[in-house]
C-alpha positions, 0 to 999 in steps of 0.5 A: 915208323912215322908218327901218327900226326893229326894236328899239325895241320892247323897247330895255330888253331890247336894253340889258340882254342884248346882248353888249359889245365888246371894248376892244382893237377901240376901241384899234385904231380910234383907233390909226388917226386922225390925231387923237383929238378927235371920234367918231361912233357911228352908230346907237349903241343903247344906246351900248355903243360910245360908251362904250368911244369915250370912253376915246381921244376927247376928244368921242363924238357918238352918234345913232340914229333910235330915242328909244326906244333913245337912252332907254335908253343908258348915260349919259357926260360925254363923250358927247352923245346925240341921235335922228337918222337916219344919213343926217342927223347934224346934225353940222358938216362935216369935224369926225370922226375917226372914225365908228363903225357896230356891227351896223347898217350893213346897215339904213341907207340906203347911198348917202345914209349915205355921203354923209354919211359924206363930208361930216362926216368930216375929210380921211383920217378913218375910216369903221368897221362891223363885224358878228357873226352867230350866237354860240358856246357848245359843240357841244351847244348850239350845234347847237341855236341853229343849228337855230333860227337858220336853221330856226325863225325862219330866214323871219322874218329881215329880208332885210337880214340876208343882208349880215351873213351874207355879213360886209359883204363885198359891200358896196361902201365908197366910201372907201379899203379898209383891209386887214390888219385884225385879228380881234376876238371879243366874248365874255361870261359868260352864264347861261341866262336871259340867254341866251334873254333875247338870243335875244328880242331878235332882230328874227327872234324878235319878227317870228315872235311878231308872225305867230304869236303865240306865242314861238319861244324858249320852244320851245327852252328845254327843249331848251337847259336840257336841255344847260346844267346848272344854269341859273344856271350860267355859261358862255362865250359868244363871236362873231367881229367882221367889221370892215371900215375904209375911210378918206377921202383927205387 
């Protein structure tokens, strides 16, 4: 069964414009193991999450299915990377106190996923996976995006995406669900060119191209500098994180 990769494509853009998470999320998670020696980030990407693993555990493994991505991921001492698909970590059994999954989950074979969740996690270990949806700028803009989001390359989004819309809430977990979980936002400071430079990564914008030949982003440029003022001009940009924690029993 091959992996379901949208991204490897253009990995040097995903590095570049993808939004960073927030520090406080990676303090909470590692608040919650037992013991702080070994994290799994799970399709890590460009290794964002990895990187801010590296600053509560002692070991960060990161894999994805894509070398492509992994080719592209921010180096650290700490943290050994490998191409692996999520179903087949190659990692030892019952060594991770926590595995970490960002804005992925929906892609990945569930069930198999989660087996192996359970074979490599230590008793009471964690199971972490969050998700963002459509980012927040003002109301002018904003309205923009959403038109764009659900109207312009609103067919071309994989059907996966209906799980992050929803913000994994019908996704059945197989450990125990954690409740009382706090509310994270990512947020950044982006100019406009970083901003469309982030909307042509959207696997939607890349799947509208590939059909229609032409780039759906440069359609709404106008419109989007039309309320932004100076291009190079900086301005807050933010997303709500869904985290959902479910946590194998001792």
């Amino acid at each position: 069964m091959t992996f379901k990769d949208h991204f490897s494509g253009h990995a040097q853009e995903y590095a570049r414009y993808r939004p960073t998470y927030p520090d406080e999320m990676f303090a909470f998670l590692a608040g919650l193991t037992r013991a702080n020696e070994k994290a799994w980030d799970c399709a890590t990407g460009n290794g964002q999450a990895a990187v801010l693993l590296t600053q509560h555990y002692a070991q960060v493994v990161a894999t994805d299915a894509s070398a492509e991505q992994i080719g592209n991921a921010t180096g650290h001492k700490k943290i050994s990377y490998s191409v692996a698909r999520a179903e087949d970590s190659g990692l030892n059994p019952h060594t991770c106190d926590l595995i970490t999954v960002g804005q992925a989950l929906h892609w990945f074979d569930r069930p198999s996923f989660f087996l192996e969740c359970s074979r490599v996690l230590k008793p009471g270990g964690v199971l972490a996976a969050w998700c963002y949806n459509l980012l927040r700028i003002d109301p002018a803009i904003d309205e923009i995006l959403n038109e764009f989001y659900h109207e312009t390359v609103g067919p071309y989004w994989p059907a996966e995406r209906t799980l992050l819309e929803k913000q994994y809430d019908t996704i059945q977990f197989p450990f125990v669900v954690e409740s009382g979980v706090p509310q994270f936002q990512m947020t950044g400071e982006w100019d406009l060119p970083h901003l469309l430079g982030y909307l042509n990564t959207w696997s939607a914008t890349r799947n509208y191209i590939e059909a229609n030949g032409t780039n759906p982003v440069d359609e709404i440029a106008g419109k989007l500098a039309g309320q932004w003022g100076m291009p190079q001009e900086t301005k807050l940009v933010e997303w709500p994180l869904y985290l959902k924690i479910s946590r194998i029993r001792p």
